[in-house]
ROLUMVO-617378 format. One record per residue: x, y, z negated of N, C-alpha, C in turn; residue in one letter. Coordinates in steps of 0.1 Angstrom, whole numbers. Example, Ala and Ser with C-alpha at 12.3 -4.5 7.8 and 13.67 -1.06 7.14 Angstrom:
BEGIN
[mardren [132,-57,-78],[123,-45,-78],[132,-33,-78],'A']
[mardren [128,-22,-71],[137,-11,-71],[129,0,-79],'S']
//
This chain:
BEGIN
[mardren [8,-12,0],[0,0,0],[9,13,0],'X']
[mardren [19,14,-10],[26,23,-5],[34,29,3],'X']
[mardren [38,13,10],[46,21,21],[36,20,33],'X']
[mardren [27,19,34],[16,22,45],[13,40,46],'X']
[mardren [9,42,29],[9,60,27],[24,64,27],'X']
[mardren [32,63,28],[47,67,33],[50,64,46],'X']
[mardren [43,57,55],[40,59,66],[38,67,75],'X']
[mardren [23,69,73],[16,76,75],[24,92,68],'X']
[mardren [21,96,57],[34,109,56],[41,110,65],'X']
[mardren [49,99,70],[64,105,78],[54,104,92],'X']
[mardren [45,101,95],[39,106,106],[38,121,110],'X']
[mardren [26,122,97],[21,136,99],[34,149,100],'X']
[mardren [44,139,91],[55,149,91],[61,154,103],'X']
[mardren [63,141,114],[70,139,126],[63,144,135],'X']
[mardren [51,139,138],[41,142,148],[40,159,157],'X']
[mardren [39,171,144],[40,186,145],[53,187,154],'X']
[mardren [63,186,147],[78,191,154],[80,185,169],'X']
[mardren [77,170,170],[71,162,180],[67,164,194],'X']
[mardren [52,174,189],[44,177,195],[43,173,209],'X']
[mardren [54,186,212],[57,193,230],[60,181,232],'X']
[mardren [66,171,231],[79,160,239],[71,145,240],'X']
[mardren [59,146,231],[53,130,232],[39,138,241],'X']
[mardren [31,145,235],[18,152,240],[19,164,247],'X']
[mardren [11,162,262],[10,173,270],[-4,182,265],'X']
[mardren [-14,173,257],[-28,181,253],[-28,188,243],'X']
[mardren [-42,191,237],[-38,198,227],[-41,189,215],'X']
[mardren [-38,198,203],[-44,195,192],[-53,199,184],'X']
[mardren [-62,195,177],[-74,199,172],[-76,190,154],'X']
[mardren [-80,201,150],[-81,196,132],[-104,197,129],'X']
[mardren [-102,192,125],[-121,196,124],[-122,188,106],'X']
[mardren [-132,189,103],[-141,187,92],[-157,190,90],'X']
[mardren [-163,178,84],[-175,180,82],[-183,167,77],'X']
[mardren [-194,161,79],[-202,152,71],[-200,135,76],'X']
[mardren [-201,125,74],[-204,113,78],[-211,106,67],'X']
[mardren [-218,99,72],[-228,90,64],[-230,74,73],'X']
[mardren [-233,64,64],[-232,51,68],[-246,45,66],'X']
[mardren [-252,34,70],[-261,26,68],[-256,13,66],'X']
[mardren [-257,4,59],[-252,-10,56],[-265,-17,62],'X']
[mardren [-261,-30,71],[-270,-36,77],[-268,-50,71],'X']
[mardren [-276,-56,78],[-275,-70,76],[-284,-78,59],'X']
[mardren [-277,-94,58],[-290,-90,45],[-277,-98,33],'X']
[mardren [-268,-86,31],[-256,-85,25],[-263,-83,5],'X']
[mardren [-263,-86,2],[-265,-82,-13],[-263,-66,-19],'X']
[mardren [-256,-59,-13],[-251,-49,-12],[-262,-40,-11],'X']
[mardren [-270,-41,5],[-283,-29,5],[-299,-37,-3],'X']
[mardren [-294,-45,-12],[-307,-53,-17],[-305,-46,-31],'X']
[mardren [-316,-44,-41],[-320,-39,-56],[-308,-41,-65],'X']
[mardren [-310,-36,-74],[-297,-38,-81],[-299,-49,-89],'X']
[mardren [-316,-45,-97],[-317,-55,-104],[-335,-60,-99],'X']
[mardren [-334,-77,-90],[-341,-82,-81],[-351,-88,-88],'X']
[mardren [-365,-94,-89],[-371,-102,-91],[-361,-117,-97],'X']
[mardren [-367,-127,-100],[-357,-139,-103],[-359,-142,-84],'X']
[mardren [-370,-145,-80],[-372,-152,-68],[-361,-140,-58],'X']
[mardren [-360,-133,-57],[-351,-123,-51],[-336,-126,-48],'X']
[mardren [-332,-134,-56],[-318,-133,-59],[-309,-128,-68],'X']
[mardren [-295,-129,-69],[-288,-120,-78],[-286,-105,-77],'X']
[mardren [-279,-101,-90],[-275,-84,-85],[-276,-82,-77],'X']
[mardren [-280,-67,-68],[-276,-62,-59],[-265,-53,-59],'X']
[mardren [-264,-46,-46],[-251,-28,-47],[-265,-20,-50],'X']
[mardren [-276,-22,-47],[-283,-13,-45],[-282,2,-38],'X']
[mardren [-280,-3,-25],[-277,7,-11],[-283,3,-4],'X']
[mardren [-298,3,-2],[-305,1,12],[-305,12,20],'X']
[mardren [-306,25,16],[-304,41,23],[-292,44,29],'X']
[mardren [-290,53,36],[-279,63,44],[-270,60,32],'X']
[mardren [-256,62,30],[-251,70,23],[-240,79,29],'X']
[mardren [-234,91,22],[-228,100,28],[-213,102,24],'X']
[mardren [-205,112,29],[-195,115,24],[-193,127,34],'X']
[mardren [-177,130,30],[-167,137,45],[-161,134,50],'X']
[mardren [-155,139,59],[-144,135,70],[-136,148,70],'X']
[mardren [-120,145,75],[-110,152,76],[-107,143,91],'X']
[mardren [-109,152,96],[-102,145,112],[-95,152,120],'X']
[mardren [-81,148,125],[-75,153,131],[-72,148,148],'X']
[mardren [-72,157,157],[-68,150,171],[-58,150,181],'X']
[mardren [-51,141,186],[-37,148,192],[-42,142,207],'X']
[mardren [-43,153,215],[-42,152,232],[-29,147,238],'X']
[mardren [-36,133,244],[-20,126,255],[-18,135,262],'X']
[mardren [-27,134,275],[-25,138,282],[-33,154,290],'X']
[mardren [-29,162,297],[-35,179,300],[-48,180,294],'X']
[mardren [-55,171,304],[-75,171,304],[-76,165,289],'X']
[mardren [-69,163,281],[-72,155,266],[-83,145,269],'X']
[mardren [-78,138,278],[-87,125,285],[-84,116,278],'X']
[mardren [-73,113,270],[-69,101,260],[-63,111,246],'X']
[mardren [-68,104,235],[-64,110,225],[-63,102,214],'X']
[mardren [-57,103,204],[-52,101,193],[-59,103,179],'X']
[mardren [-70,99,175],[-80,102,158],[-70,99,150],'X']
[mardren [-69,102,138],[-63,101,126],[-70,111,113],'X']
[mardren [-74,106,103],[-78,113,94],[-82,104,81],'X']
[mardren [-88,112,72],[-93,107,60],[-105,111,60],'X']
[mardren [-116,96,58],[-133,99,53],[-134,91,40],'X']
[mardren [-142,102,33],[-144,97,18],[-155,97,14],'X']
[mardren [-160,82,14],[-177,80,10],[-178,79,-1],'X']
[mardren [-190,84,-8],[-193,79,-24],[-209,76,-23],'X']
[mardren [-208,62,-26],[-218,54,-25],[-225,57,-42],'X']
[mardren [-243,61,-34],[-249,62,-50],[-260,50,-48],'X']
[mardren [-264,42,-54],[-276,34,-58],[-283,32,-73],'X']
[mardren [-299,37,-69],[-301,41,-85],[-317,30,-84],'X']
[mardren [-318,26,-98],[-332,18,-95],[-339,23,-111],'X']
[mardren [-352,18,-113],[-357,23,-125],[-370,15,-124],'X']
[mardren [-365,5,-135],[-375,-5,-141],[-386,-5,-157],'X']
[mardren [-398,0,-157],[-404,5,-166],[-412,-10,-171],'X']
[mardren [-403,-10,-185],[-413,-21,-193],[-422,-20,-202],'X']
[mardren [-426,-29,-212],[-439,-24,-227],[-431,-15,-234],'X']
[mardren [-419,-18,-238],[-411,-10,-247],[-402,0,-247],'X']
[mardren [-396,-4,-234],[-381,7,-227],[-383,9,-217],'X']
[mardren [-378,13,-207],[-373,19,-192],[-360,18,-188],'X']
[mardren [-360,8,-180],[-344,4,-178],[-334,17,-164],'X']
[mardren [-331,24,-165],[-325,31,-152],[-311,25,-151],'X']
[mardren [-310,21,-135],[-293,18,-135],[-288,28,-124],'X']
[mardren [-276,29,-123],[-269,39,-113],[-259,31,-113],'X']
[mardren [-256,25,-98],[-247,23,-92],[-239,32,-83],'X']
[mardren [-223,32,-86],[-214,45,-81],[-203,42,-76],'X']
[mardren [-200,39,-62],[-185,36,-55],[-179,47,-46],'X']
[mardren [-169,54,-52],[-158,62,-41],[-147,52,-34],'X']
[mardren [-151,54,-20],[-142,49,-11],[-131,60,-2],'X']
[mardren [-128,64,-12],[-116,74,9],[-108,63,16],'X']
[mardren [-111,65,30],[-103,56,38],[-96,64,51],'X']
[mardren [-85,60,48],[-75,64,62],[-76,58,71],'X']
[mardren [-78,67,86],[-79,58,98],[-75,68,108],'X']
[mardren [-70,56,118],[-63,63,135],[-64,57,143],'X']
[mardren [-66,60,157],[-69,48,162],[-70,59,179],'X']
[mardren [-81,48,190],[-73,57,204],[-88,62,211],'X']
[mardren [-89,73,212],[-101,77,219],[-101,82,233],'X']
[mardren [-109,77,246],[-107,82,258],[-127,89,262],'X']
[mardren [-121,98,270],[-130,106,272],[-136,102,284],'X']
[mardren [-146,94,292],[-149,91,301],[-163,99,312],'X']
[mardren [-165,107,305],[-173,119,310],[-176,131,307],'X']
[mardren [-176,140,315],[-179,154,316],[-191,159,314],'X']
[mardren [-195,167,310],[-207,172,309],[-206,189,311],'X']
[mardren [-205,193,321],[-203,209,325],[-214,220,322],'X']
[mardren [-224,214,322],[-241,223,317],[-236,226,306],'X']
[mardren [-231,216,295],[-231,219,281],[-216,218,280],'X']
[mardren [-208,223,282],[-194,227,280],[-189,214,274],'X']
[mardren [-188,201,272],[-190,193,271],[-183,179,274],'X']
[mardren [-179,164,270],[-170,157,270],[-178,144,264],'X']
[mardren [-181,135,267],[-187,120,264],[-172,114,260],'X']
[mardren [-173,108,254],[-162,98,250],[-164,83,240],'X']
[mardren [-158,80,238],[-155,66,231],[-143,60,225],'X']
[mardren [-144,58,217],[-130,52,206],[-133,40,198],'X']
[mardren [-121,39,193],[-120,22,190],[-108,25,172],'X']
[mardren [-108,25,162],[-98,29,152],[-97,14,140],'X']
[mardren [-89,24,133],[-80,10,125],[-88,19,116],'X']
[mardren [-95,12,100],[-97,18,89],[-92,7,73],'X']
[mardren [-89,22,66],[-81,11,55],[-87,20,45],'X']
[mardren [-97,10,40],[-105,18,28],[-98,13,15],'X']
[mardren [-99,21,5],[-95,19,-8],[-106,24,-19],'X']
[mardren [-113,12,-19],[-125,15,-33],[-118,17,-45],'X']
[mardren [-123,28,-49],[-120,25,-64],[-130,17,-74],'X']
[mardren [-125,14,-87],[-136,4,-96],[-150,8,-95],'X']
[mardren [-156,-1,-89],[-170,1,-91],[-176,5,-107],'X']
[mardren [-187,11,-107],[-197,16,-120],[-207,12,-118],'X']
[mardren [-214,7,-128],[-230,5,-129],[-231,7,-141],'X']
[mardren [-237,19,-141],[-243,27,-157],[-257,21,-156],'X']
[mardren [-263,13,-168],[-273,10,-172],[-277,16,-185],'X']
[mardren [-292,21,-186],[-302,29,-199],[-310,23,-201],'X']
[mardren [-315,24,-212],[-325,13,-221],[-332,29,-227],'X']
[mardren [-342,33,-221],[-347,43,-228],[-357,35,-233],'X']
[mardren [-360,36,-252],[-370,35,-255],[-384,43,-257],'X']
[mardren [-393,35,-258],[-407,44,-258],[-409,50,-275],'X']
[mardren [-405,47,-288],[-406,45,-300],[-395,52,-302],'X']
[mardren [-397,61,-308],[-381,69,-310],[-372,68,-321],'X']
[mardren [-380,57,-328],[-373,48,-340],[-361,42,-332],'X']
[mardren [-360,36,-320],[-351,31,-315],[-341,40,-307],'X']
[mardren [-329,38,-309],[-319,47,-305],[-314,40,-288],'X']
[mardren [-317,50,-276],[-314,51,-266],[-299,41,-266],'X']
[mardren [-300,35,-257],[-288,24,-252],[-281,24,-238],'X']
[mardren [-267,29,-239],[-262,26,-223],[-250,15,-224],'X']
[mardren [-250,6,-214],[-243,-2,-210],[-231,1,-194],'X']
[mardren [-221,0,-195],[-210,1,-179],[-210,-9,-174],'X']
[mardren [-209,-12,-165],[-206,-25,-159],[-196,-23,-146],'X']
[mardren [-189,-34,-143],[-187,-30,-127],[-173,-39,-121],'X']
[mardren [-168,-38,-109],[-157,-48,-112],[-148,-36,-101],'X']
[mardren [-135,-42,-102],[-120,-37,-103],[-118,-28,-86],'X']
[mardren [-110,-21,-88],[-102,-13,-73],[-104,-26,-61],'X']
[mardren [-105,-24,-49],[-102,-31,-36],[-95,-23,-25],'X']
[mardren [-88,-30,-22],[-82,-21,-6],[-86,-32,4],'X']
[mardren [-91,-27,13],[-95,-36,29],[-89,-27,39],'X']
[mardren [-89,-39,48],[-88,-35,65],[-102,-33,76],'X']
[mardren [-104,-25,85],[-115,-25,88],[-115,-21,103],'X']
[mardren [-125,-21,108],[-122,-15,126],[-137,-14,126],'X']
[mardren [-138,3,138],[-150,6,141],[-149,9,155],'X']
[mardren [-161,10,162],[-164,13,176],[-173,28,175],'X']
[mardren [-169,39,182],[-173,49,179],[-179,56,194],'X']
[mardren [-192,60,198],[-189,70,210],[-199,86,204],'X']
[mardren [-196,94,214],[-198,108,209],[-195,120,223],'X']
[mardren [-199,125,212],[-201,139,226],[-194,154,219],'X']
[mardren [-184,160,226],[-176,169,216],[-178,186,229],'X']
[mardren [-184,194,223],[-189,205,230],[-182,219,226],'X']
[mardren [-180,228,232],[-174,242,229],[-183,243,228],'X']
[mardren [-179,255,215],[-189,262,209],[-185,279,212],'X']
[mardren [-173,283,211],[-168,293,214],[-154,294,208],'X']
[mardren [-146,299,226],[-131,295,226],[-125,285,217],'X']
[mardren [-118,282,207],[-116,272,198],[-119,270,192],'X']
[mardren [-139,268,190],[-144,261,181],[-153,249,190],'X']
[mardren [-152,240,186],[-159,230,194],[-167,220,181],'X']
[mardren [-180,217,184],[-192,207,174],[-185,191,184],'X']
[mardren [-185,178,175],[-179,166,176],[-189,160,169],'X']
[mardren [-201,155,173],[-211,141,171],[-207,129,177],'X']
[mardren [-209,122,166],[-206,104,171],[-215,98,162],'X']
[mardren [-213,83,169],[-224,76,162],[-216,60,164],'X']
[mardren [-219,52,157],[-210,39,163],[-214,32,155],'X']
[mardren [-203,19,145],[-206,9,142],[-188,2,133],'X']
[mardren [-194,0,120],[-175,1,116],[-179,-15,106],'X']
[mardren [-171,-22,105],[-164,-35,92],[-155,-32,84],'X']
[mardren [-158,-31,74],[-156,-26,63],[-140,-34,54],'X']
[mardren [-143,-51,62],[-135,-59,52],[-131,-70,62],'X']
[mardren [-130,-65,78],[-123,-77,85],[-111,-83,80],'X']
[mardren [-100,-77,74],[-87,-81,68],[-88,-80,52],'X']
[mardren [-83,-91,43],[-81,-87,32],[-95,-91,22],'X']
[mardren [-104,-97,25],[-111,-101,14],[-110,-108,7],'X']
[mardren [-112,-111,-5],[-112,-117,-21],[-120,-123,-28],'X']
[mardren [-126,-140,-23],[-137,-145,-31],[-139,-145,-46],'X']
[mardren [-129,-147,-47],[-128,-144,-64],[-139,-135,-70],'X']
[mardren [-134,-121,-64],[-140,-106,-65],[-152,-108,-64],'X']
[mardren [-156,-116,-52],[-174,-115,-49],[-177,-104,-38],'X']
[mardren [-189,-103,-36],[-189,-92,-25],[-185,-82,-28],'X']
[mardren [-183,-75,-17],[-174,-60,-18],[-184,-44,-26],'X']
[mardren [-193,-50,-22],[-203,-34,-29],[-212,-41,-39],'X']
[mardren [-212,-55,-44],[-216,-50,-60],[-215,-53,-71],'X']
[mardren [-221,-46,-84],[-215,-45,-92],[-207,-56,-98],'X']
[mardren [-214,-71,-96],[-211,-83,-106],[-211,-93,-97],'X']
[mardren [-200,-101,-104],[-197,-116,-90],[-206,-124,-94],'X']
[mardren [-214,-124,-108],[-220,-133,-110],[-233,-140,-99],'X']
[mardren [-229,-156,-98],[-235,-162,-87],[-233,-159,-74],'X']
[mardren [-219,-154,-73],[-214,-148,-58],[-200,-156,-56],'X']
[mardren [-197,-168,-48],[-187,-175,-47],[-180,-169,-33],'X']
[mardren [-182,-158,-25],[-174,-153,-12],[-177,-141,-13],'X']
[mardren [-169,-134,-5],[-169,-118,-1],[-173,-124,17],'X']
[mardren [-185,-115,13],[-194,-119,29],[-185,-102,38],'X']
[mardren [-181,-109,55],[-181,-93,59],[-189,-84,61],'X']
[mardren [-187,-71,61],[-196,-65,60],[-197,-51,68],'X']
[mardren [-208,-46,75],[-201,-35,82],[-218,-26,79],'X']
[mardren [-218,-17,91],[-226,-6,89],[-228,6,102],'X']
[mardren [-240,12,101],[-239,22,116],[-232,36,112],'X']
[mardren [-224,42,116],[-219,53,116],[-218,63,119],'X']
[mardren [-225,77,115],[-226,88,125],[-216,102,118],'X']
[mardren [-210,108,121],[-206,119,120],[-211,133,125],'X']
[mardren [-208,143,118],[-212,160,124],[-197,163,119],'X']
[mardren [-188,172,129],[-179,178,129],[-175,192,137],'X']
[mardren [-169,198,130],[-167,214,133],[-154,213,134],'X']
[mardren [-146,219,145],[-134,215,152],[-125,227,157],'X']
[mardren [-114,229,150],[-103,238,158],[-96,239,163],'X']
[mardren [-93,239,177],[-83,238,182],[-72,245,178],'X']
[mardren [-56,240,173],[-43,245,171],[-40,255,183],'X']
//
């Protein structure tokens, strides 16, 4: 892990000075929103806490979840027809449920920050001149690093004789390998500001999973003997400056 992020440093370090002698296009820095959908019927977008006929724990993420992106782009070639992504997107996954019984009210919140580094190769295969405009498509490497999952559980009682109860739960740090498929449409907005919409489809844990651990997004291995893979739809909004 470290020398992956020492890597990557002596990239960003090299790349600048670089510039002129590898890349004839330009370069462009942007930031702004991404959010994910978890598909499939992964334990992860199912309840946190299920029926017995239901199954075990969930992640309790059936919804969108969101984060940011730091993206950066380096132009091969003049028409920046082939290009270079590299950046940091940092999801924080929230899932919350709320179970009301005779006596208490159970609320749980489930809470995972993921930032993941990724780069990878994007080519532009259409023009769009009406709307100042560029179709494209990319393909990147992603290397997420969860940190320890949380699942804060409350026992609010109805009786105020009884003193309110919270419980933590959750299991340890993971680092994966991952790859997504991305296409998008990146438009001038004026002189060097340009808007960057994509939408695609990313796996979360093709390299590197850990049955032990149990699935990747939730809170408890209990009754979980594999880390199933797991991926998700992807869309981003980005605001873009050209250097």
């Amino acid at each position: 892990m470290k020398c992956f992020l020492s890597f990557i440093i002596a990239c960003m370090a090299f790349l600048p000075s670089q510039a002129d002698d590898l890349f004839d296009g330009t370069t462009s820095v942007g930031f702004g929103i991404t959010t994910f959908l978890l598909n499939g019927a992964n334990p992860a977008n199912q309840k946190i806490f299920p029926k017995e006929s239901e199954g075990a724990i969930g992640g309790g993420f059936p919804n969108w979840q969101s984060g940011f992106s730091l993206k950066g782009t380096l132009g091969i070639d003049k028409k920046n027809t082939y290009r270079i992504p590299f950046g940091l997107d940092y999801y924080i996954m929230n899932g919350v449920q709320r179970l009301p019984d005779k006596f208490y009210t159970i609320q749980a919140s489930h809470t995972i920050h993921i930032p993941t580094l990724f780069t990878g190769f994007e080519y532009a295969f259409a023009e769009l001149p009406l709307a100042n405009a560029k179709a494209y498509a990319g393909i990147d490497l992603r290397l997420s690093m969860m940190a320890p999952t949380e699942l804060e559980v409350n026992l609010n009682y109805e009786k105020p004789d009884f003193p309110d109860t919270t419980r933590y739960f959750g299991k340890s740090s993971a680092t994966r390998l991952g790859t997504g498929l991305r296409i998008g449409i990146e438009g001038i907005v004026e002189d060097r500001w340009s808007v960057n919409i994509s939408a695609g489809y990313t796996v979360f844990n093709l390299l590197g999973r850990d049955n032990e651990r149990g699935e990747l997004f939730t809170p408890s291995s209990i009754t979980e003997s594999v880390e199933s893979m797991i991926g998700g739809i992807m869309t981003a909004v980005l605001i873009q400056y050209r250097l």
